[in-house]
C-alpha positions in Angstrom: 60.8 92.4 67.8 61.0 88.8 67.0 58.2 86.5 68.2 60.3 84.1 70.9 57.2 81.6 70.2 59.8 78.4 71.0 60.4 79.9 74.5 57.3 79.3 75.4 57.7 75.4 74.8 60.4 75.5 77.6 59.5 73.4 80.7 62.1 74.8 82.7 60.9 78.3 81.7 64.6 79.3 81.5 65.8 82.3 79.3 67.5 81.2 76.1 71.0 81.7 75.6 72.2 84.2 73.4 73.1 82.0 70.8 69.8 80.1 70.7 68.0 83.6 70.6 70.0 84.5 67.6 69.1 81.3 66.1 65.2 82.1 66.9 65.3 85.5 65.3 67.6 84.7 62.1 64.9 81.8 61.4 62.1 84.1 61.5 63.6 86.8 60.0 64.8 84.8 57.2 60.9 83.3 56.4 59.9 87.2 56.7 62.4 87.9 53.7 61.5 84.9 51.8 57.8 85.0 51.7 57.8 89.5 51.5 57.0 91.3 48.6 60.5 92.9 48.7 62.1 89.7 48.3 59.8 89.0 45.3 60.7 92.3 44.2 64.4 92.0 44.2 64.6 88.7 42.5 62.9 90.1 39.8 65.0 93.0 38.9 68.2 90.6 39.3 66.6 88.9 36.5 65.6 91.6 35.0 69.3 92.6 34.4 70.7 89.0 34.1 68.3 88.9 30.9 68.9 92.2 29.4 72.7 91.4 29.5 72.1 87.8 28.2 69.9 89.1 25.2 72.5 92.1 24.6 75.1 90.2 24.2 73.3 87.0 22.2 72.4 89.9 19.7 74.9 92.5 19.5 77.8 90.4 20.2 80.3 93.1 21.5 83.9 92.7 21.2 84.3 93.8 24.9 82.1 90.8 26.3 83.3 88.0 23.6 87.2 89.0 23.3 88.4 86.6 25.9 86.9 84.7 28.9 88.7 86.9 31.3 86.8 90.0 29.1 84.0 88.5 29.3 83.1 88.6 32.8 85.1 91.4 33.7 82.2 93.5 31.2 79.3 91.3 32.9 80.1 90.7 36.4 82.7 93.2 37.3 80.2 96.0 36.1 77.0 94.8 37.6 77.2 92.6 40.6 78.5 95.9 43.1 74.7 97.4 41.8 73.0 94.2 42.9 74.6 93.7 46.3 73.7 97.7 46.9 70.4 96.7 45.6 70.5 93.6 48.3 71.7 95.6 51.1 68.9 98.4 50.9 66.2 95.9 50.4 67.1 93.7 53.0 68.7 95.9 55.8 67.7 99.3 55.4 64.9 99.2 57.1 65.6 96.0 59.4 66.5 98.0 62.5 64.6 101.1 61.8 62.0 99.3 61.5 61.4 98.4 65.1 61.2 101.6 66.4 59.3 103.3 63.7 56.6 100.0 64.0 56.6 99.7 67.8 57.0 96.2 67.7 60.3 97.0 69.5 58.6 98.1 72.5 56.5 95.5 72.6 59.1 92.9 73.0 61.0 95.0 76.0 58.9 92.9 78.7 60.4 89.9 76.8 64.0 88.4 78.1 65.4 89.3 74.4 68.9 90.5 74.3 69.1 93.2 71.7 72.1 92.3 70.4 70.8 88.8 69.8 68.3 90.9 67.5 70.3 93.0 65.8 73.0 89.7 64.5 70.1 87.5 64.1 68.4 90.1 61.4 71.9 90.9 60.0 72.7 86.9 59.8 69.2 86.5 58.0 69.6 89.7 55.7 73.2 88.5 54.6 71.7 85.2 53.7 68.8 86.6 51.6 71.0 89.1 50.1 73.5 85.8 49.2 71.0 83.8 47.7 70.4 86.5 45.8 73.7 87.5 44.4 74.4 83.9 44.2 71.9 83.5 41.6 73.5 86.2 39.3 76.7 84.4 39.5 74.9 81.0 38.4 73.4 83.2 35.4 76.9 84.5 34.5 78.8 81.5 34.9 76.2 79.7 32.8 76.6 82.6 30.0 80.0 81.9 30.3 80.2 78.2 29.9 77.8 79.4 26.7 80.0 81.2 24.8 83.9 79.6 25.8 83.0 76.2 27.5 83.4 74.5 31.2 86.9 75.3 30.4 86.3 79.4 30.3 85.9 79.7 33.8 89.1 81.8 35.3 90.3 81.2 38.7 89.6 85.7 38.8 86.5 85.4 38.9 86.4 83.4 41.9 88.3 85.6 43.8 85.8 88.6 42.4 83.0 86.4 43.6 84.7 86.2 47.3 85.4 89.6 47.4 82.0 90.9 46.3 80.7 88.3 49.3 83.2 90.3 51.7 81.5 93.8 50.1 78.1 92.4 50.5 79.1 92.3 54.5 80.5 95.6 54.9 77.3 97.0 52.7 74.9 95.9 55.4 77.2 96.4 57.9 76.7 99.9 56.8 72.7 99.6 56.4 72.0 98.7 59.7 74.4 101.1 61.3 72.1 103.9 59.3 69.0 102.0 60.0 70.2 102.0 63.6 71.0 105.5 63.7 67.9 106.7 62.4 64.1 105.7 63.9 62.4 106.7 60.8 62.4 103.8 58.2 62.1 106.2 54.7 65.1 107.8 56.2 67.3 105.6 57.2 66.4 104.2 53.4 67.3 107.4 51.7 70.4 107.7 53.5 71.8 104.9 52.2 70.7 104.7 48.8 72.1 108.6 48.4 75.0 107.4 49.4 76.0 103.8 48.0 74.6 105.1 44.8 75.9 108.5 44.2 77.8 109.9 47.2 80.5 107.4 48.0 81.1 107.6 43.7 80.7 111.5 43.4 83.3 111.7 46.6 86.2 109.6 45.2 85.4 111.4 41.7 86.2 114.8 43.3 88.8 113.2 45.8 90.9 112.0 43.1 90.7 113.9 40.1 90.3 117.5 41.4 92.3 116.7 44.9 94.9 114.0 43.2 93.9 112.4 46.7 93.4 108.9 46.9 90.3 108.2 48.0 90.8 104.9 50.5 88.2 106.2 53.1 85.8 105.4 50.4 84.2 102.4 50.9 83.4 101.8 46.8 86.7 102.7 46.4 87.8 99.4 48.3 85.0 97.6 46.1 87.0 98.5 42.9 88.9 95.1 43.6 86.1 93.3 42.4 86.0 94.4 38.7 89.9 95.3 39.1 90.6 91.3 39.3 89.2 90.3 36.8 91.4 93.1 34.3 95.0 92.2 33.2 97.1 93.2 33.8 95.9 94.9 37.1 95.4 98.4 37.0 97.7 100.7 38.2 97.9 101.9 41.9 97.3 105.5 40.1 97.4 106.7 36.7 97.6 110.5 35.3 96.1 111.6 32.0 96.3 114.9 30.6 93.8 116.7 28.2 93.7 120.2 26.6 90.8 121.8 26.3 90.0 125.6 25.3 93.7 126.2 25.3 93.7 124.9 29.4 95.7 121.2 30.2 93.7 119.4 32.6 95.2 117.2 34.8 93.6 114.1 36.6 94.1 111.2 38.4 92.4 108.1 38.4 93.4 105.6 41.5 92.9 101.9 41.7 92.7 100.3 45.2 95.3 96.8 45.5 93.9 93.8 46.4 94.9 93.9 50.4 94.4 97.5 50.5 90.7 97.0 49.1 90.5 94.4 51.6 91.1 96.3 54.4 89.0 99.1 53.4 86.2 96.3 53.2 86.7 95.0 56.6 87.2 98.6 58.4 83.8 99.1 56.7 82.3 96.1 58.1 84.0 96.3 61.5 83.6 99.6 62.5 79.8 100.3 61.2 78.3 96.9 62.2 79.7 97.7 66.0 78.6 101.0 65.6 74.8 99.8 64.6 74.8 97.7 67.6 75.8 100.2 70.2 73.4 102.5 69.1 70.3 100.1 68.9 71.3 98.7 72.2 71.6 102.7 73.6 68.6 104.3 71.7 65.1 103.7 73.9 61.7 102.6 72.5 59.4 105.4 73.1 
């Protein structure tokens, strides 16, 4: 698991409490981030797409990203950030529990007095910070975009409430990864898992949900993360809207819903509630073999 090297300094010999375990574990997870290749990795393709939308929008100048300050990050954060905290929550937790079975060095720290759920929050504690520091740097490149092209003054008070609520998504996205990396003792698994599905699943099933169905999709955790990009739009889209098109002499009918700003909230939190205790029941339950 985590080396307990400070333990060893104890004169006492006494067992860490739980806190000062979690404290042991979240530092060394952290400096395991910070220094891997996948941290390295990640940084890069944030910049990656913090310069292609800089140099886009330096050269083409499109009306959607230069009509109004309020446009202007709605186009740049609202429609990338949710991609970069997925991003952060795969690179930093999908692997993070998974990982301890599949490498052994779970059963290696059994003999150890480690409490498992001391683990499990100290590596989620330590993946959320990583996956912050990232996402924080792509709201320093956008605000400073923004201060570019409409001054210190073009800042709106949305998108601080979009950059507080894509924080809240960032916790119910790992809160997710590390239930599947819990769940499954195969790291490539529990990584697939979660990439199918907070890239394509969760989208394809509020797609069907709602426009074949006319369902609204709120057991959808993207769904919920529609608040994000829906702040920053005014006026605020509504709760659900109905279009109608003709094609080959048929009408089709669909509905597109937008989640409200406490009902995306909620959604969030149940997200965050339910599959972070869920990830630590089962890695307490499940046995190193």
């Amino acid at each position: 698991m985590i080396k307990m090297v400070e333990t060893q300094t104890n004169p006492n010999n006494t067992v860490p409490s739980s806190m000062a375990q979690i404290g042991i574990t979240m530092k060394y997870t952290f400096l395991e981030y910070f220094r891997s290749r996948r941290f390295l990795i990640l940084l890069t393709i944030t910049l990656l797409i913090a310069a292609a939308l800089t140099i886009v929008v330096a050269w083409r100048r499109p009306e959607g990203f230069l009509i109004s300050n309020l446009g202007f990050y709605s186009s740049w954060w609202g429609n990338a950030v949710t991609f970069v905290i997925i991003l952060s929550g795969i690179f930093f937790g999908g692997d993070a529990i998974s990982g301890e079975f599949q490498n052994k060095t779970g059963y290696f720290g059994i003999p150890n007095p480690i409490r498992r759920s001391s683990v499990y929050i100290g590596k989620w504690l330590s993946a959320f910070l990583a996956a912050s520091a990232i996402m924080f740097l792509f709201a320093v490149i956008t605000i400073a975009n923004g201060f570019y092209y409409f001054g210190s003054s073009g800042l709106p008070i949305q998108f601080v409430e979009s950059l507080l609520f894509a924080w809240f998504y960032l916790a119910a996205v790992l809160g997710l990864t590390f239930f599947f990396s819990s769940l499954f003792k195969s790291s490539s698994i529990s990584i697939l898992v979660t990439v199918i599905l907070l890239l394509f699943g969760f989208t394809l099933i509020s797609t069907l949900v709602s426009n074949l169905v006319g369902y609204e999709p709120w057991f959808v955790l993207t769904y919920g993360a529609g608040i994000i990009g829906n702040v920053l739009q005014s006026p605020y889209p509504l709760h659900s809207l109905t279009t109608t098109a003709t094609f080959a002499h048929r009408t089709i009918t669909s509905t597109t819903f937008s989640a409200s700003i406490p009902e995306g909230l909620a959604i969030i939190g149940l997200y965050f509630a339910v599959t972070a205790i869920l990830g630590l029941v089962l890695f307490e339950r499940k046995e190193f073999n």
